[in-house]
C-alpha positions as CSV (number, residue, x, y, z in Angstrom):
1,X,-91.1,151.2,-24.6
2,X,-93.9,151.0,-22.3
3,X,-95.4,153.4,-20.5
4,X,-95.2,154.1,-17.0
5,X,-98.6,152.5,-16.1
6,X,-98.1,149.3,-18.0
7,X,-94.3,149.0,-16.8
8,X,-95.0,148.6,-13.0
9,X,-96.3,145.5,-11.3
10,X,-99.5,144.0,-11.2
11,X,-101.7,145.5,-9.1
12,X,-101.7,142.8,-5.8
13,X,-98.1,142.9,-6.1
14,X,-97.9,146.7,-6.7
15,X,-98.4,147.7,-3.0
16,X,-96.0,145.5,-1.6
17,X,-93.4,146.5,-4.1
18,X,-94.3,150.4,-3.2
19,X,-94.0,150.2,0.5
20,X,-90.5,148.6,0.4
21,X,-89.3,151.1,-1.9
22,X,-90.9,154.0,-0.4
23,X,-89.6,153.0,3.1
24,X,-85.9,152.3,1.3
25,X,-85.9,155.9,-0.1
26,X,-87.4,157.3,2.8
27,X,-84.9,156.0,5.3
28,X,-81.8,156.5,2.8
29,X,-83.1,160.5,2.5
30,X,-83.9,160.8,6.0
31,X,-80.2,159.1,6.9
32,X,-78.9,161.7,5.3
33,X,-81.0,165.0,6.4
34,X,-80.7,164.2,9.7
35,X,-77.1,163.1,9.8
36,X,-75.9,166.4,8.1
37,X,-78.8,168.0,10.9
38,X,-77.1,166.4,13.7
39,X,-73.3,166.8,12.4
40,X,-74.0,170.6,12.6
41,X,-76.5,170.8,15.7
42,X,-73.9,168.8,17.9
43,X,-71.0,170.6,19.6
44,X,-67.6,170.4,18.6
45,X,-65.6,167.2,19.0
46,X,-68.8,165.0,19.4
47,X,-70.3,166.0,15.4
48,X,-69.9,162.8,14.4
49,X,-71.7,161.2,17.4
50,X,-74.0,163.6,17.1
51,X,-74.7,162.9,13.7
52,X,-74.8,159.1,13.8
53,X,-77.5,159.3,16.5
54,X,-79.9,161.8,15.2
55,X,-79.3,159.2,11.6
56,X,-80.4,156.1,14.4
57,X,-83.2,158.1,16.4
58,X,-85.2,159.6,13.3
59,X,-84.3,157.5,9.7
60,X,-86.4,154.6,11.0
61,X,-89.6,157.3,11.7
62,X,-89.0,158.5,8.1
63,X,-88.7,155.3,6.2
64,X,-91.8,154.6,7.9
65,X,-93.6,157.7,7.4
66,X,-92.7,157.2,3.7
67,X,-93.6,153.3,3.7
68,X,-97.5,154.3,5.1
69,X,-98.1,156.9,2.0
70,X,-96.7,154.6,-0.5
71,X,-98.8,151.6,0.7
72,X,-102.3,154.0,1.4
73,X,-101.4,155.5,-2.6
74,X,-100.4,151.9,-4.0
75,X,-104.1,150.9,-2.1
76,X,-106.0,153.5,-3.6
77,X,-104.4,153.1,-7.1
78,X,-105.7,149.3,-7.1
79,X,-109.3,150.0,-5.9
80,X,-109.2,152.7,-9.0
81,X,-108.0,150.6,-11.2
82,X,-110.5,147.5,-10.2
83,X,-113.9,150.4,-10.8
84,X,-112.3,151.7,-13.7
85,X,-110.9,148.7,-15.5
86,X,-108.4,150.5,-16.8
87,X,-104.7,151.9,-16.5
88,X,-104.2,155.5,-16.9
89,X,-102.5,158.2,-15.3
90,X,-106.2,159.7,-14.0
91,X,-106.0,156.5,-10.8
92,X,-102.9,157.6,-9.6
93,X,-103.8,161.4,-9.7
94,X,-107.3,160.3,-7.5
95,X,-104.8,157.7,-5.7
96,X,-102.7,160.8,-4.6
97,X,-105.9,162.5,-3.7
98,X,-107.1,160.5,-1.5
99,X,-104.2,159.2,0.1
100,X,-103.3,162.8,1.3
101,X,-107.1,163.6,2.5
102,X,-106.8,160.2,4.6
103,X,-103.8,161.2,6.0
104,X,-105.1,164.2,7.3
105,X,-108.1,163.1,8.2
106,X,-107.8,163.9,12.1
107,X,-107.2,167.8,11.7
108,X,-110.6,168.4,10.2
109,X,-112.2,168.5,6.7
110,X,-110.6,171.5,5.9
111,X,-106.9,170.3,6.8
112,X,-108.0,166.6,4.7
113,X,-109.6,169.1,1.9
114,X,-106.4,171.1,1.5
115,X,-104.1,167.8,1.7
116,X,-106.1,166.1,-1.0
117,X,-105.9,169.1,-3.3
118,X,-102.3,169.2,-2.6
119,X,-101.7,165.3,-3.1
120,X,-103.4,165.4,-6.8
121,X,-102.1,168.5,-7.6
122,X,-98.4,166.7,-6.6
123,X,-99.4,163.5,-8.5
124,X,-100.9,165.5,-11.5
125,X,-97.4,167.2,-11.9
126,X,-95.3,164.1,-11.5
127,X,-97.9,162.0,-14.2
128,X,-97.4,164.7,-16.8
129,X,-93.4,164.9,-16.2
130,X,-92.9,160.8,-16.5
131,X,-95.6,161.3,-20.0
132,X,-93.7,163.8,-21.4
133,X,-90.3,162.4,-20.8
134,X,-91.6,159.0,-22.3
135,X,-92.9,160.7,-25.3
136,X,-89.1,161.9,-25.9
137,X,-87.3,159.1,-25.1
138,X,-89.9,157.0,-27.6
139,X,-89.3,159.6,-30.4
140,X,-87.4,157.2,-33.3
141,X,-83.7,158.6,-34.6
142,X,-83.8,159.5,-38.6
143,X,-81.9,156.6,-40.1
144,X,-79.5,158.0,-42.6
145,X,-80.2,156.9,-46.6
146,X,-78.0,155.2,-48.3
147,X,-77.5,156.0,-51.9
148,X,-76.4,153.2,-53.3
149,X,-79.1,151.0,-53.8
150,X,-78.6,147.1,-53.0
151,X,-79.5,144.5,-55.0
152,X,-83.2,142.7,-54.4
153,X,-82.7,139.6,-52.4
154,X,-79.5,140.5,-50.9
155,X,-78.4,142.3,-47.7
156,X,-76.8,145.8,-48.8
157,X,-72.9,144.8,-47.5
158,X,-72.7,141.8,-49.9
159,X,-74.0,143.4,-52.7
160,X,-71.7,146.5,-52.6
161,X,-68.8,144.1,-52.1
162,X,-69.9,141.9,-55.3
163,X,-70.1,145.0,-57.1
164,X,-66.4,146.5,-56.0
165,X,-64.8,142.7,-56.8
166,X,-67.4,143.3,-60.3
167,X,-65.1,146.4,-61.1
168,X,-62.3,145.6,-60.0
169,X,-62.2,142.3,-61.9
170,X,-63.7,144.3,-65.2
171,X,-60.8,146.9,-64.5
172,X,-58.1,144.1,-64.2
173,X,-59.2,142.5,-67.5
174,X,-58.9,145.4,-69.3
175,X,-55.4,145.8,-68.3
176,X,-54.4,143.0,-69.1
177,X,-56.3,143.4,-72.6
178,X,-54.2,145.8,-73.0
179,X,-50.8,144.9,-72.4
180,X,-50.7,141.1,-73.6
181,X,-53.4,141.9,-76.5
182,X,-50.5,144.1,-78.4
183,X,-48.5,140.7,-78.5
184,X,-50.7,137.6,-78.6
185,X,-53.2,139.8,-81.0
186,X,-54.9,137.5,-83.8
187,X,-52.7,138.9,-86.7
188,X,-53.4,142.4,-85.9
189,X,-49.7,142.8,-85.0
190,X,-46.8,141.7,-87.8
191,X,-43.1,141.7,-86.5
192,X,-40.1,142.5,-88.9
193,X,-37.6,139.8,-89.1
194,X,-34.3,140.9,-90.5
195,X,-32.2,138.0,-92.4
196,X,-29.0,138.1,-93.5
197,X,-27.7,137.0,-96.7
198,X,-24.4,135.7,-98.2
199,X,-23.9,138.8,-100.0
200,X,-23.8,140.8,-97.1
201,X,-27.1,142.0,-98.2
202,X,-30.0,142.0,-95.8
203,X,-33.8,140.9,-96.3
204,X,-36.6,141.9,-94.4
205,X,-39.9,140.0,-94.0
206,X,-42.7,140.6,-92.4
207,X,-44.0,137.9,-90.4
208,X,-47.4,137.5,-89.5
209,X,-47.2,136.9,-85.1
210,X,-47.2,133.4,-84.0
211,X,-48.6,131.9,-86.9
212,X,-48.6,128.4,-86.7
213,X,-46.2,126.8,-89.3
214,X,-46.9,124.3,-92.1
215,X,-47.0,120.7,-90.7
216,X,-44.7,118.2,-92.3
217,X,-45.7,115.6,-94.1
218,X,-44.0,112.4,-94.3
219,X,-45.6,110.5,-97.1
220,X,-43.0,108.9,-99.6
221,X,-43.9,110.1,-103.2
């Protein structure tokens, strides 16, 4: 974020760009002060007329008014900044200065004395505000920490997905293990096969599971 010295125009363009918006904000405020001032100075029934022409007869003079002290400040600033080869906020503070001494220039020394101390004090005020609000706005937010730490190489989503699919895949074989091992089991399980004989007697082997049987040989002897 830059600072409010580096973040406005360069400096031939910087007076231009100060007198149109000074004269814009000067004629939108003074629009409205004297509108309201003329809505409740006229007589009834003609307020609004009233108001619209005090807005025609004095917004003009204010914009103006507010487009000569930004371009004498925007002035100043430049000449500080080309004898001090530098931007901080000590040119505008002498820019305000001076620009309120000149301006009252024609009611005596003391008058431009007591305007100059009034324009740095102003500009002083207004530096300090726009350096300490740009100091907050700059502070950086505390990320919160993660405890699960990814795996080097590889951004933090993928590798706590590969490791939930790596568990649930573990989990899945085990399972399975454990159902299907009891019955396809390498001769840890034996079924009982009862046979029935001719006697009405009954014989029971134990069979080892899915053994393979004998393979036949057909070889004549």
């Amino acid at each position: 974020m830059g600072t409010p010295e580096t973040s406005r125009e360069p400096c031939p363009d910087r007076i231009l760009d100060d007198v149109g918006g000074a004269f814009g904000m000067g004629a939108v405020g003074g629009s409205a002060y004297h509108f309201l001032k003329g809505v409740y100075n006229s007589p009834s029934g003609t307020r609004l007329l009233g108001g619209t022409q005090a807005v025609r007869m004095n917004a003009p003079r204010v914009g103006g008014s507010f487009a000569v002290w930004g371009g004498l400040f925007s002035a100043f600033d430049c000449s500080m900044v080309y004898v001090r080869q530098k931007e901080d906020p000590w040119n505008s503070i002498f820019a305000g200065a001076a620009t309120g001494g000149f301006l009252a220039m024609r009611q005596g020394p003391a008058a431009a004395g007591r305007s100059a101390l009034f324009g740095g004090v102003l500009l002083a005020l207004i530096e300090g505000a726009g350096i300490m609000l740009n100091n907050v706005l700059s502070v950086p937010q505390d990320m919160p920490i993660s405890m699960d730490e990814p795996t080097a190489g590889m951004p933090m989503g993928i590798a706590t997905n590969q490791e939930q699919a790596g568990q649930q895949a573990v989990s899945e074989s085990e399972s399975a293990g454990g159902l299907f091992g009891r019955w396809f089991g390498k001769g840890e399980n034996k079924e009982s096969v009862s046979i029935s004989g001719g006697g009405g007697g009954s014989k029971t082997e134990i069979l080892e599971s899915f053994d393979a049987p004998a393979v036949p040989n057909f070889e004549f002897k």
